[in-house]
Every structure is written in C-alpha cells, then in structure tokens.
PDB file with SEQRES, HELIX, SHEET and CRYST1 records, atoms N, CA, C and O in Angstrom:
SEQRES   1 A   50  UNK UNK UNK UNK UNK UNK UNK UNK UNK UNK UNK UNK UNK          
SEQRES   2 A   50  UNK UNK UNK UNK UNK UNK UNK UNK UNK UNK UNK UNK UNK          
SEQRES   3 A   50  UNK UNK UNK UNK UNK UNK UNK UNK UNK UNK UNK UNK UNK          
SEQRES   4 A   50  UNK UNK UNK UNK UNK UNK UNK UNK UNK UNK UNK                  
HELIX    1 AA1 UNK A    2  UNK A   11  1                                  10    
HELIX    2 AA2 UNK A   17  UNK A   26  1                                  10    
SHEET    1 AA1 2 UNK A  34  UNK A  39  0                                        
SHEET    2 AA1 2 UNK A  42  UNK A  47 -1                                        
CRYST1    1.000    1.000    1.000  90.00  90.00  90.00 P 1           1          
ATOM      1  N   UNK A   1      -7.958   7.843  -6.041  1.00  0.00           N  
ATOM      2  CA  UNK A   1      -6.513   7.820  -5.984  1.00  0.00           C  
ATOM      3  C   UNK A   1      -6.005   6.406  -5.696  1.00  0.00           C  
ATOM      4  O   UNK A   1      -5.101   5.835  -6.306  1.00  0.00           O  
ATOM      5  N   UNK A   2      -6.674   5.961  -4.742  1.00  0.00           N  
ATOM      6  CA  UNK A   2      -6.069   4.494  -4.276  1.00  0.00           C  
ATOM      7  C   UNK A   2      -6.970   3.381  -5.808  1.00  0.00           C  
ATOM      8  O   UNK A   2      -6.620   2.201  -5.820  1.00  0.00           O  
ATOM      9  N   UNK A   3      -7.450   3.583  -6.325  1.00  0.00           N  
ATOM     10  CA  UNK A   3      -7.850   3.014  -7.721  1.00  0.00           C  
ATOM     11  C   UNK A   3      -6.809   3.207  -8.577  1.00  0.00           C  
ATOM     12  O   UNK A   3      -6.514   2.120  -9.073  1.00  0.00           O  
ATOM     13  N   UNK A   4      -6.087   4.121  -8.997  1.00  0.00           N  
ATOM     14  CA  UNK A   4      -4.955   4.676  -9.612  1.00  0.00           C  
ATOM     15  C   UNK A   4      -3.667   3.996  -9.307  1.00  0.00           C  
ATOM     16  O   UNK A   4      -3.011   3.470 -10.207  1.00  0.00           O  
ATOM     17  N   UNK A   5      -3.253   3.992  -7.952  1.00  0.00           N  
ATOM     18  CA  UNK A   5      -1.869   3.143  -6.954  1.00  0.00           C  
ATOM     19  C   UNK A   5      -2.745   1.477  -7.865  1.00  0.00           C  
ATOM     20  O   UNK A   5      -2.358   1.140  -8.984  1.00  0.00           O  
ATOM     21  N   UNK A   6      -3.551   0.911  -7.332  1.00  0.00           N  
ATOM     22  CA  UNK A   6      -4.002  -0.173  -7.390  1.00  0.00           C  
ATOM     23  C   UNK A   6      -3.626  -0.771  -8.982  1.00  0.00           C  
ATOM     24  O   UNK A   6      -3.235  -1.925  -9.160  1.00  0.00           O  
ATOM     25  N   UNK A   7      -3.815   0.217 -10.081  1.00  0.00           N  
ATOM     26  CA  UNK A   7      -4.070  -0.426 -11.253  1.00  0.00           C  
ATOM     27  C   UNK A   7      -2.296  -0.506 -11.380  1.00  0.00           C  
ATOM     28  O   UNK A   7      -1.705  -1.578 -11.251  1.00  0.00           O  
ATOM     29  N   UNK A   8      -1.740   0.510 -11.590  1.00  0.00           N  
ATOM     30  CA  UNK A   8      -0.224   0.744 -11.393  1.00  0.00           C  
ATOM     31  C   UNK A   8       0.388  -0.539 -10.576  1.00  0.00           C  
ATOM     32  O   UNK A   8       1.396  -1.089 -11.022  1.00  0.00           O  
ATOM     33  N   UNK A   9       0.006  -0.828  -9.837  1.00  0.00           N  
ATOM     34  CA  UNK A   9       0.941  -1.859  -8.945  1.00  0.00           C  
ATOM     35  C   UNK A   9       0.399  -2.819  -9.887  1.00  0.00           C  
ATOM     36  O   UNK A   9       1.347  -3.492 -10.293  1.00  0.00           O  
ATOM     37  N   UNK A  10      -0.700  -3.201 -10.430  1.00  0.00           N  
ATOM     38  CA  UNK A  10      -1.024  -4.908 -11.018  1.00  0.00           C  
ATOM     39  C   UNK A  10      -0.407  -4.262 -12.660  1.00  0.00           C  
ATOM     40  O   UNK A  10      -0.758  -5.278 -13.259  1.00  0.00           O  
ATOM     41  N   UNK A  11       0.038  -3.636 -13.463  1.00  0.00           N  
ATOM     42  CA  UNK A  11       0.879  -3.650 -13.895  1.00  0.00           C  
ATOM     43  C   UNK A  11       1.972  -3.500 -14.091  1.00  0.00           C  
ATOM     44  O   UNK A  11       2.471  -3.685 -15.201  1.00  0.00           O  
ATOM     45  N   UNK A  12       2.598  -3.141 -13.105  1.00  0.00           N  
ATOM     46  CA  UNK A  12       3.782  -3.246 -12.900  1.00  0.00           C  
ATOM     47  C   UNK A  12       5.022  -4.119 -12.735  1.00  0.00           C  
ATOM     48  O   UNK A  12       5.266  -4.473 -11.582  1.00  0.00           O  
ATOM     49  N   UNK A  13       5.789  -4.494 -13.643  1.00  0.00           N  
ATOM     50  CA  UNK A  13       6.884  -5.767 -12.594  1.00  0.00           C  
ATOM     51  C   UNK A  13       7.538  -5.001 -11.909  1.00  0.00           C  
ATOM     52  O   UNK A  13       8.103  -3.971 -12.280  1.00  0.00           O  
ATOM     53  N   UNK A  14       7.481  -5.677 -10.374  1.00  0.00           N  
ATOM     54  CA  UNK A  14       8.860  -5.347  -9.682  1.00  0.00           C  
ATOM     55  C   UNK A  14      10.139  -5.684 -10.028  1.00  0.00           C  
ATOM     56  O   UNK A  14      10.029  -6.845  -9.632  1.00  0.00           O  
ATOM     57  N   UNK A  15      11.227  -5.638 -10.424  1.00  0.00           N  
ATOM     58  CA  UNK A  15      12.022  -6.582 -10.350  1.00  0.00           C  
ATOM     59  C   UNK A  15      13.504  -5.913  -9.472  1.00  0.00           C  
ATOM     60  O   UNK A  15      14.610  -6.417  -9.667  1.00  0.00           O  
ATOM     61  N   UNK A  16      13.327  -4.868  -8.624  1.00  0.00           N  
ATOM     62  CA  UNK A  16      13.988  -4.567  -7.684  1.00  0.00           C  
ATOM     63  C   UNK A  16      13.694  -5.143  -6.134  1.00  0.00           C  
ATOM     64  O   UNK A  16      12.564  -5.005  -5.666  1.00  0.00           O  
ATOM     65  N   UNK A  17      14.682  -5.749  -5.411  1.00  0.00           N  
ATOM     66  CA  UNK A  17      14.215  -6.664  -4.159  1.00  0.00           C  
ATOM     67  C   UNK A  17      14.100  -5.659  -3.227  1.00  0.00           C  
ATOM     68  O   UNK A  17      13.233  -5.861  -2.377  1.00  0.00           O  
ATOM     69  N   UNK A  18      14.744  -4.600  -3.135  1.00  0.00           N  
ATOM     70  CA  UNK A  18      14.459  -3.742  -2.228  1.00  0.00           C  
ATOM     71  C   UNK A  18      13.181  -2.436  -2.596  1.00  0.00           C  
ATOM     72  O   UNK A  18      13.113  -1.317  -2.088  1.00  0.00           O  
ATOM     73  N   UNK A  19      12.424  -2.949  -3.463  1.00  0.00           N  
ATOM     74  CA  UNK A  19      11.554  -2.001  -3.776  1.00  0.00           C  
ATOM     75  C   UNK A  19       9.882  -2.567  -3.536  1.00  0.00           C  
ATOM     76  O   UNK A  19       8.761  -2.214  -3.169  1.00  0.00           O  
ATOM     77  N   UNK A  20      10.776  -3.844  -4.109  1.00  0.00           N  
ATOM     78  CA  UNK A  20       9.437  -5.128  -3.688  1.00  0.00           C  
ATOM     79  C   UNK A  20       9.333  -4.864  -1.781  1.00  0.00           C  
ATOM     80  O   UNK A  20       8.393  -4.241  -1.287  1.00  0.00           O  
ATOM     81  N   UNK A  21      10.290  -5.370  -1.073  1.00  0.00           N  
ATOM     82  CA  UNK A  21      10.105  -4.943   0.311  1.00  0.00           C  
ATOM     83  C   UNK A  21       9.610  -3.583   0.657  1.00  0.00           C  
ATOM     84  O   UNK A  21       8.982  -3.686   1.711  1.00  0.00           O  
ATOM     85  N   UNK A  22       9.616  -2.308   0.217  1.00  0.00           N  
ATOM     86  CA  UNK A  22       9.550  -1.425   0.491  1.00  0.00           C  
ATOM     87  C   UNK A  22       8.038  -1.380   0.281  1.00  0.00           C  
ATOM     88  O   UNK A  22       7.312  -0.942   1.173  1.00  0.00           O  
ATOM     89  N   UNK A  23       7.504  -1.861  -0.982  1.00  0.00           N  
ATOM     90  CA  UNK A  23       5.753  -1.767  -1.175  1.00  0.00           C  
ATOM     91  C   UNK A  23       5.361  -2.900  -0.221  1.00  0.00           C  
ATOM     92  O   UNK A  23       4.567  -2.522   0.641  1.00  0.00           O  
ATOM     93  N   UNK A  24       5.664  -4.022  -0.158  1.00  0.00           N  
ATOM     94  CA  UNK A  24       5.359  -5.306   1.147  1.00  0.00           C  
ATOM     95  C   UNK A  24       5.213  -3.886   2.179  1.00  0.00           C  
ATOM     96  O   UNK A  24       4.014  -3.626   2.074  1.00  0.00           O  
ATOM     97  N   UNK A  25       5.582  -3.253   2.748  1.00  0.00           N  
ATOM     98  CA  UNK A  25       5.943  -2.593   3.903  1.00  0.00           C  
ATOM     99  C   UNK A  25       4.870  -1.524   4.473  1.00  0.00           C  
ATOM    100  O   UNK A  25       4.426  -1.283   5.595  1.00  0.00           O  
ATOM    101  N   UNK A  26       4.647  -0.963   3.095  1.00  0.00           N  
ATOM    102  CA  UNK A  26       3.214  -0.233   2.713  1.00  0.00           C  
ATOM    103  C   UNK A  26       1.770  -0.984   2.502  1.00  0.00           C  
ATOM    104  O   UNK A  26       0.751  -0.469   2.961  1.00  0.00           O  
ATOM    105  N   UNK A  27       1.743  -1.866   1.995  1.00  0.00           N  
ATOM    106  CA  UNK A  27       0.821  -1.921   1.779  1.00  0.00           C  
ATOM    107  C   UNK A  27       0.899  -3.664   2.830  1.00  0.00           C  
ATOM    108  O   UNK A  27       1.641  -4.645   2.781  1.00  0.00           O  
ATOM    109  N   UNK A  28      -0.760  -3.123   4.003  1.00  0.00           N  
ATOM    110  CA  UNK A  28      -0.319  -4.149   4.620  1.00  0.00           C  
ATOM    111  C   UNK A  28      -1.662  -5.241   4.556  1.00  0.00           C  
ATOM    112  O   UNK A  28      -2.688  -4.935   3.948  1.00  0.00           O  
ATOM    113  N   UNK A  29      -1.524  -6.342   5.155  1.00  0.00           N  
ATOM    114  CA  UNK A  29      -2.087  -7.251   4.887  1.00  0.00           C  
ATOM    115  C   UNK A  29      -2.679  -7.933   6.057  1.00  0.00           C  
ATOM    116  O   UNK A  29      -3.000  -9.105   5.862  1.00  0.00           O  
ATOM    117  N   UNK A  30      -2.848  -7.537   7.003  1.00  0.00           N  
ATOM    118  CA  UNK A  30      -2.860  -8.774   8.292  1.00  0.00           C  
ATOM    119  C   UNK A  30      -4.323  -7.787   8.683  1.00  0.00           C  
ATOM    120  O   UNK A  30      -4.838  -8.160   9.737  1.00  0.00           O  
ATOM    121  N   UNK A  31      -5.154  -6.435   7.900  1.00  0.00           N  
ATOM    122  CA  UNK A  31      -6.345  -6.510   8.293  1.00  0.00           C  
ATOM    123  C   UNK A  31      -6.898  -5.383   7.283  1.00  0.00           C  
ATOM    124  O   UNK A  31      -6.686  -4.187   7.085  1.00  0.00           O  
ATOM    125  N   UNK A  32      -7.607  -6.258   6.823  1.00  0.00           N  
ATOM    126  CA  UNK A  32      -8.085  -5.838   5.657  1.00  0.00           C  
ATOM    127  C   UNK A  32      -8.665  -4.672   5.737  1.00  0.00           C  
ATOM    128  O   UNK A  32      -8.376  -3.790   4.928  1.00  0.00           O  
ATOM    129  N   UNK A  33      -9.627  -4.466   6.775  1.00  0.00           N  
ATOM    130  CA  UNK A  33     -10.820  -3.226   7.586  1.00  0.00           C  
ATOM    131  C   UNK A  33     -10.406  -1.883   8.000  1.00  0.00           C  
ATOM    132  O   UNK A  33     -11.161  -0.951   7.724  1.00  0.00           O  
ATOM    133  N   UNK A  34      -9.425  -1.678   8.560  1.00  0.00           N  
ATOM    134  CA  UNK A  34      -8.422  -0.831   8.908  1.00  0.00           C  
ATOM    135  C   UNK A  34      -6.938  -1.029   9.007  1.00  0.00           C  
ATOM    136  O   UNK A  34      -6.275  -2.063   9.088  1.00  0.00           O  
ATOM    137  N   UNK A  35      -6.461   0.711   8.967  1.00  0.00           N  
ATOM    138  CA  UNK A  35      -5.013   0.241   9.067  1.00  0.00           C  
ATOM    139  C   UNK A  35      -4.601   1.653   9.003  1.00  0.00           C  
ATOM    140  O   UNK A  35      -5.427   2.496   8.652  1.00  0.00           O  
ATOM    141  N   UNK A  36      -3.339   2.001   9.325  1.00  0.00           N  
ATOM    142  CA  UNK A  36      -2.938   3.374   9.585  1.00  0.00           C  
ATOM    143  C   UNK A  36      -1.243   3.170   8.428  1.00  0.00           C  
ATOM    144  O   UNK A  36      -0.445   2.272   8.698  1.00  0.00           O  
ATOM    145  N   UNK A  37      -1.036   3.977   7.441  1.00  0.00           N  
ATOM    146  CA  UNK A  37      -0.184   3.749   6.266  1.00  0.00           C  
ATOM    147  C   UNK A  37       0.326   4.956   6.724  1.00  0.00           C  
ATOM    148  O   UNK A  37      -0.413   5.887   7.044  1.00  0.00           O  
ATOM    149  N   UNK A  38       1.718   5.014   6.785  1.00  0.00           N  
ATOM    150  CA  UNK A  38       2.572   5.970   6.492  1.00  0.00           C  
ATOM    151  C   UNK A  38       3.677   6.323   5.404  1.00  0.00           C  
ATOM    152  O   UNK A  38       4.725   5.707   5.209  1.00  0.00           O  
ATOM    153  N   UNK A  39       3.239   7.383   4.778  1.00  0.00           N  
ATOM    154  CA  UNK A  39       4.324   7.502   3.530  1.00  0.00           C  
ATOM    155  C   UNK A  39       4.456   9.114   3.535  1.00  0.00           C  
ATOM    156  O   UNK A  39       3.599   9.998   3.576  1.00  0.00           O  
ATOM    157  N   UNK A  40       6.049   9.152   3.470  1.00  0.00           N  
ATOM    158  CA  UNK A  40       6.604  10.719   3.573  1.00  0.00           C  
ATOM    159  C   UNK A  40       6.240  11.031   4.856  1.00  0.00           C  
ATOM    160  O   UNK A  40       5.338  11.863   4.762  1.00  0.00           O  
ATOM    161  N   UNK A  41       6.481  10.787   6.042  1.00  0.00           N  
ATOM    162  CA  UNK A  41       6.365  11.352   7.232  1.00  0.00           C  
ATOM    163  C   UNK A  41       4.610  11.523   7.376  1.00  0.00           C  
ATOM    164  O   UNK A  41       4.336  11.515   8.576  1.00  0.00           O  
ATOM    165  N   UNK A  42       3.988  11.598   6.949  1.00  0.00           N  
ATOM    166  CA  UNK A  42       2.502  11.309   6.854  1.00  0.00           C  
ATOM    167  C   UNK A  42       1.729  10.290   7.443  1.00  0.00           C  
ATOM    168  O   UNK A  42       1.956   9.131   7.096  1.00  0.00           O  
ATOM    169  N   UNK A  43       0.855  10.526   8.276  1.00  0.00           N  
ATOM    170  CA  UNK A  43       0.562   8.878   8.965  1.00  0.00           C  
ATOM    171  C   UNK A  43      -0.885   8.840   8.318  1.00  0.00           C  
ATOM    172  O   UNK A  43      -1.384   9.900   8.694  1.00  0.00           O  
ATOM    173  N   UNK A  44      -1.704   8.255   7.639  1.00  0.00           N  
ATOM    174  CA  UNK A  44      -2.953   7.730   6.720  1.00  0.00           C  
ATOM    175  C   UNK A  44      -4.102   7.136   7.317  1.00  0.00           C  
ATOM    176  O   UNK A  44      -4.105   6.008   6.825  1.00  0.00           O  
ATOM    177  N   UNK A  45      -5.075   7.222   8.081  1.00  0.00           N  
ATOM    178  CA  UNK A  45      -5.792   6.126   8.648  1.00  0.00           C  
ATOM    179  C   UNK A  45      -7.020   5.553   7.566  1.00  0.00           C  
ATOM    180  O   UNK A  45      -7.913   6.213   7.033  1.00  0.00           O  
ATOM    181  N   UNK A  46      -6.786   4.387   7.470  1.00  0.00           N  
ATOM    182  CA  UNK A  46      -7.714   3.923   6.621  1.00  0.00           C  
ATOM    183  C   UNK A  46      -8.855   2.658   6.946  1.00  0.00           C  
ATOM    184  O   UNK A  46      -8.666   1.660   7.641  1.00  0.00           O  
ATOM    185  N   UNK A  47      -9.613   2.901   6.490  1.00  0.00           N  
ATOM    186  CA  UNK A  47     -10.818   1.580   6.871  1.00  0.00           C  
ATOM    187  C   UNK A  47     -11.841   1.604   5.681  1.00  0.00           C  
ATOM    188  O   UNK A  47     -11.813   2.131   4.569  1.00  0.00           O  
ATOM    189  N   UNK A  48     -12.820   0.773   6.394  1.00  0.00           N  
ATOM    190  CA  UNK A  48     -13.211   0.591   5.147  1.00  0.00           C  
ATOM    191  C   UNK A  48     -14.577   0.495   5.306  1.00  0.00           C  
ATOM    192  O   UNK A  48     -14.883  -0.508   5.951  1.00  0.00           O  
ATOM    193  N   UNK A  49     -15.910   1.462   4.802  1.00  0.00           N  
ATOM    194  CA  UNK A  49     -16.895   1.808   5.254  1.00  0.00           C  
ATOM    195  C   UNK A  49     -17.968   0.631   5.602  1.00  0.00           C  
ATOM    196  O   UNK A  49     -18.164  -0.460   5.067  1.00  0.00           O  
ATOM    197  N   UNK A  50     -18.538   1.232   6.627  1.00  0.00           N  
ATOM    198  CA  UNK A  50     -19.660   0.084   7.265  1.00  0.00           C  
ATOM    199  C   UNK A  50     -20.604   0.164   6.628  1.00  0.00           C  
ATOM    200  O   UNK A  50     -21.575  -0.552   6.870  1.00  0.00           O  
TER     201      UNK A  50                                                      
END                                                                             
C-alpha cells in the first residue's frame, strides 16, 4: 500500500499550496526509522524493520 501512496505522490504535480502543506504534514521527515502518522482520526505507528 505504502508502494502505491509512494508511486502516486512522484507522479503527481502538486500545484495546490494548501495541499502541498497538508502532504508536508503527513508525511514526515525528521526520522526516517519510526514515526506515528495520523490520517482520518487514525493514529499509524510506523518503523522500519531491524
């Protein structure tokens, strides 16, 4: 699934500024290893196998 989001976003143009912020917001960047994503009231924990 996250292969699917992934290919979709690298073709995609944004060209809405508040949509661009909204994926900045999701998808985060400051640790690559883990991270806890929330979308739709849903909280996601994610990492990334040892």
């Amino acid at each position: 699934m996250l292969q699917q989001i992934r290919q979709w976003l690298n073709c995609t143009a944004i060209q809405n500024p508040s949509l661009a912020r909204r994926l900045c917001q999701l998808i985060l960047a400051h640790c690559p290893f883990e991270c806890n994503v929330q979308v739709f009231r849903r909280t996601f924990y994610i990492r990334s196998p040892a």
